[in-house]
C-alpha positions, 0 to 999 in steps of 0.5 A: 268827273273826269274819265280814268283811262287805260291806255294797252300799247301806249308807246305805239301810234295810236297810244301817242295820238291818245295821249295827244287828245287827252293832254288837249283836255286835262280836265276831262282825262285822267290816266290810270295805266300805260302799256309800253311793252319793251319801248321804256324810254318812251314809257319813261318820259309817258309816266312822267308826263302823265303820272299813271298808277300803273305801268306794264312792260313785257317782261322783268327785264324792261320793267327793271329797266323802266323801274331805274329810269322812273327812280331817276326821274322821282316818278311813283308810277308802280311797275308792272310786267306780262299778260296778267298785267296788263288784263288786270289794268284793263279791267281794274274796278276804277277804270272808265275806258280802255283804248286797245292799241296793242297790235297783232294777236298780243292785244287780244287777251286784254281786250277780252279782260275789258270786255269781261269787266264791262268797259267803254273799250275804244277799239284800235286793235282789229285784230281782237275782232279777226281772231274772236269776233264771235266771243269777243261781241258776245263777252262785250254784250253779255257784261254791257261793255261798250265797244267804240271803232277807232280804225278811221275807216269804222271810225267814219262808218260809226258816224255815219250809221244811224244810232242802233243798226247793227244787224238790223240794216234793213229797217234803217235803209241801208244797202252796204257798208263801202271801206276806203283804201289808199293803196298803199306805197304800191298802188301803181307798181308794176306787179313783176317788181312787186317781189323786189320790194324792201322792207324800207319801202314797204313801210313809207306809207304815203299818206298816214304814220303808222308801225312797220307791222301795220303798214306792211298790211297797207302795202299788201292790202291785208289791212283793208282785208282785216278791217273787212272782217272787223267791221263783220262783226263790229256792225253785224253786217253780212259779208256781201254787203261789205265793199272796198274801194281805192281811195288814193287821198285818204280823204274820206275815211268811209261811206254807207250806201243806202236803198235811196241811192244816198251814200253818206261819208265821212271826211277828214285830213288823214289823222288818227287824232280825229277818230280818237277824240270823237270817242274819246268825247262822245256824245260831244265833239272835243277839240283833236288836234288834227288841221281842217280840211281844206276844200280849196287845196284838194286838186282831186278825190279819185276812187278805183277798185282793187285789183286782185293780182295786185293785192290777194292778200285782200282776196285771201281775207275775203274768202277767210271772212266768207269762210267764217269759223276758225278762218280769220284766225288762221288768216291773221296769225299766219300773216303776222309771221310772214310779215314779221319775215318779211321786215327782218329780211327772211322772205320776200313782199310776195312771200307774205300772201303765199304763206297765209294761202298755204295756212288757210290752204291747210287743215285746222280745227273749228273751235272758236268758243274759249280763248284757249282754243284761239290761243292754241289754233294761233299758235300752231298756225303761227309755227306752220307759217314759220316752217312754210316760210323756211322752206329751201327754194319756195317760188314767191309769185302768185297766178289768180284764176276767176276769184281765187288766189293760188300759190304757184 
């Protein structure tokens, strides 16, 4: 039988690279429902590709809009709109898997719902695991939800792990979990020009295509940041036995070092295609799309460690994950914002890490048991960072002492 899927945050890079694997099997997929948001040219054209049950947008101004063009079109795909929506087709009784790929907190009530509902869930929103690993892991657990990475970096890591590890390293050999980084755009730039950095440049990633919002947290570093709590919670693993390395051609996606001085990797052309379709298929390997690597064509595989001064947001992320409790949460909502301000203009790329340190800087309650609670401790974190990031006069530039990130 075919696998029904539900795909949250379809019009997005990872939603698109979904549907790319699945088209390349049409007998081993079926699309139950898509979720576009407020993209509804690209929901359109989706919905009448694949012929969904279901289509969710934003609000019932886009699902108007999506409703006319689908009439236009002879499509049946019935519209739908808002939260409620969109966990109701996560977790519809005939649903076999859900891919999670609506960024920033938006993906996380969702992802919970799939939880509840004990489904496949293929992971691509991280920050489901950054605001609620806790309650997230636990719901999963509880409802015999099967939780699958499709970050690349976890993705590899997921390989690679001997089935059936996650808190247990010890008895499997295993000394740490290694995430690879690319650097991002501004791997070699002088630190003193880093606060003249445009949006424009910030978002041309050298290596994958991805969003503006993610890939400004390539640029800054926070991605690798967010992925470090991630992968936390995803394998149990204590933060001290969690690394990060540069690895400028995104060719090996991550690694696991073991107690006999084996490190094991994976490797692969940087595309997310690949990551999809191995959980798409599990347990088989299925055709993806992405070019084979090509041994003969690489001059070089480099890897170097981050620098602190260059990327705090990396640091600040490391002492939220340390920190645990409530920390992640503040850490991933004020970066929402301040990336947001960054892209529409508001502050300057240096702003970003200054905003978040100011949030975690702060006092905030430790309540991480409800999504309620999330919910409410993402929203006030959501408005300091708002109201820090007004401030008349703010100085965007960043001195670190010892392993401590300040904003000056």
């Amino acid at each position: 039988m075919p696998q029904t899927l539900t795909i949250l945050g379809s019009t997005g890079s990872i939603g698109e690279n979904t549907l790319d694997v699945v088209s390349r099997h049409p007998d081993r997929f079926r699309i139950f429902a898509l979720a576009g948001h407020r993209q509804v040219e690209k929901l359109a054209a989706q919905c009448v590709r694949f012929a969904p049950e279901y289509a969710v947008t934003a609000d019932a101004g886009h699902a108007a809009a999506l409703e006319k063009l689908l009439r236009d079109q002879s499509c049946q795909t019935q519209v739908l709109y808002g939260a409620q929506a969109l966990a109701d087709i996560a977790a519809a009784d005939c649903v076999d898997g859900v891919m999670c790929a609506i960024v920033g907190a938006a993906g996380l009530p969702s992802a919970l719902a799939a939880a509840k509902a004990g489904k496949t869930i293929y992971l691509a929103n991280k920050e489901t695991l950054v605001m609620s690993g806790a309650l997230f892991m636990e719901t999963a657990r509880a409802n015999g939800a099967q939780v699958l990475p499709v970050d690349s970096e976890h993705n590899a890591v997921f390989q690679v792990l001997p089935r059936g590890c996650a808190g247990r390293l010890d008895e499997h050999g295993i000394r740490s979990i290694i995430l690879t980084a690319s650097g991002g755009p501004f791997l070699d730039t002088d630190p003193a020009e880093l606060e003249h950095i445009t949006p424009a440049q910030a978002v041309k990633h050298p290596n994958w295509r991805m969003g503006r919002k993610i890939s400004v947290d390539s640029a800054t570093m926070m991605n690798k940041g967010l992925e470090l709590i991630e992968a936390h919670w995803l394998f149990d693993c204590p933060p001290a036995r969690l690394e990060v390395v540069i690895h400028p051609q995104s060719v090996v996606h991550s690694m696991v070092r073991y107690l006999d001085g084996s490190v094991l990797a994976q490797l692969g052309n940087p595309d997310m295609r690949t990551p999809i379709a191995y959980c798409l298929g599990l347990p088989q390997r299925i055709e993806s799309g992405a070019q084979a690597l090509d041994f003969e064509t690489l001059s070089a595989l480099t890897f170097r460690q981050p620098d602190s001064a260059r990327f705090p947001c990396l640091q600040l992320a490391y002492e939220a994950m340390n920190a645990g409790g409530a920390a992640p949460c503040v850490l991933n909502a004020a970066n929402e914002v301040a990336v947001a301000a960054f892209l529409d203009g508001k502050i300057r790329f240096t702003d970003i890490a200054r905003t978040v340190a100011h949030c975690l800087n702060g006092s905030f309650p430790n309540d991480t048991g409800s999504l309620e609670s999330l919910l409410d401790l993402d929203a006030q974190t959501r408005r300091q960072a708002q109201a820090f990031s007004e401030r008349p006069n703010a100085k965007p530039y960043f001195q670190t002492a010892s392993n401590h990130t300040e904003a000056v």
